[in-house]
N, C-alpha and C positions, 0 to 999 in steps of 0.2 A: 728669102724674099727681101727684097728691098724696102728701104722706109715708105719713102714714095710710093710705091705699089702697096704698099700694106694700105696704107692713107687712102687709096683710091677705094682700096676694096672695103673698108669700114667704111667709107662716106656711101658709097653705094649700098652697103646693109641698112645704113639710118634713113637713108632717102627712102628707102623702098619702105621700109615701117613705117614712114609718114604717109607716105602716101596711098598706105593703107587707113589711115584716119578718117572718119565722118564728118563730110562739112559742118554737120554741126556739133563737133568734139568742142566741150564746155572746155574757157579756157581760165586759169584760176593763177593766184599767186603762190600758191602751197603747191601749186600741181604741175600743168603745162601750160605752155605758151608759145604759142607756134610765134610769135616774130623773136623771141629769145631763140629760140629751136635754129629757127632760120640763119641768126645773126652767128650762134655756134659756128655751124657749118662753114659759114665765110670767113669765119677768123681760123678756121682749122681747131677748134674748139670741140674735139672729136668727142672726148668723153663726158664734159656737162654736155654735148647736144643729146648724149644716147641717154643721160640722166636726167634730160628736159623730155624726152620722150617716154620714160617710164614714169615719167609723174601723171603721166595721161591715166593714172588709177584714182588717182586724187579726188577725181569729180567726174568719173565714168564710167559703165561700164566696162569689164577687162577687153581692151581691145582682141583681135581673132588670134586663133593659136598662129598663122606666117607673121602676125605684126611679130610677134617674141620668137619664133624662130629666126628673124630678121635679127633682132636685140641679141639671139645669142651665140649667131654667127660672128657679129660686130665685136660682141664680149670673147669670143675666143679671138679674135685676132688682135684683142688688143689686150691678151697675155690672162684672164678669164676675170677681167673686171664688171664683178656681179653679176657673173655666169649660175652662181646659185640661188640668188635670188630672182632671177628670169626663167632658171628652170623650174623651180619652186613654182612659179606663176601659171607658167607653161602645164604646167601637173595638176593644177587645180583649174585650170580652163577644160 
């Protein structure tokens, strides 16, 4: 697979895990922060954006078991970075 194409198919895992989020997901400095999140994304900032989105434990509820299956689709294309830690998560949701 190409880089590019891998690139599209991680930014589409992470998007779709956001937007599994609740408008009202607390947003914190230890934790997440959807315009950090956002600004990831635009700079191709693939893996703090999927590291801005698992902080959303920080100060929330475990978002749904799709948000981390989202997380750990993104974590295996991007070679299984903190694919045990999302399934770990995944196992206790």
């Amino acid at each position: 697979m190409e880089l590019a194409e891998r690139w599209r198919l991680i930014e589409a895992e992470l998007m779709a895990a956001f937007e599994l989020l609740p408008s009202n997901t607390i947003e914190s400095d230890n934790g997440y922060r959807k315009g950090d999140f956002l600004d990831y994304i635009n700079a191709n900032e693939l893996l703090l954006a999927m590291e801005e989105l698992d902080g959303v434990i920080e100060d929330n509820p475990s978002p749904s078991t799709k948000f981390w299956m989202h997380l750990i689709s993104a974590s295996k294309l991007m070679g299984d970075k903190h694919l045990t830690k999302y399934e770990s998560i995944l196992n206790a949701t």
